[in-house]
Every structure is written in C-alpha cells, then in structure tokens.
N, C-alpha and C positions, 0 to 999 in steps of 0.2 A: 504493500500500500504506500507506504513513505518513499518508493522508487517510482513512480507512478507521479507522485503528487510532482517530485523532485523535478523529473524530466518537466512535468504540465508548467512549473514555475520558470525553470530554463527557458522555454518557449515564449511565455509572456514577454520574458527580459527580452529576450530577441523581439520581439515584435513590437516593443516599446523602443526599443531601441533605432526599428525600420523607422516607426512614426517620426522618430524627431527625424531621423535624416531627411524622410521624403521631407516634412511640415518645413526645416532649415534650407532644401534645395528650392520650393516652391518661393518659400521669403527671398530668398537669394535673386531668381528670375524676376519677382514682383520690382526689387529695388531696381533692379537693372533697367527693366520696361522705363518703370519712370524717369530713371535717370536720363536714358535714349530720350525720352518727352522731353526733358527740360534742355536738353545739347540742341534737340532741334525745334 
C-alpha cells in the first residue's frame, strides 16, 4: 500500500512540476508578444 501511494505522490510532483514549466513558458511568450507590441 505505502509503495502504491509513494509512486501516486512521485507523479503528482512530476506533474506539478510540468504545470509550472508549461504556466513559466506560456508567461514567457505572453511578455515577448507585448514587448514585439511596444518595438512596433
């Protein structure tokens, strides 16, 4: 049961982990768009 649970926690951390990158890589494009806005 506690090997079970272990692995299921592992995973979360992994996919919290995915979220920030995507959420960081999506902020990252947003800044850029605008910046591109204000250059031209």
């Amino acid at each position: 049961m506690m090997k079970v649970w272990n692995v299921k926690l592992e995973e979360m951390e992994i996919m919290e982990e995915t979220i920030i990158i995507v959420a960081i890589n999506a902020i990252n494009v947003i800044v850029t768009a605008v910046e591109n806005k204000k250059i031209n």
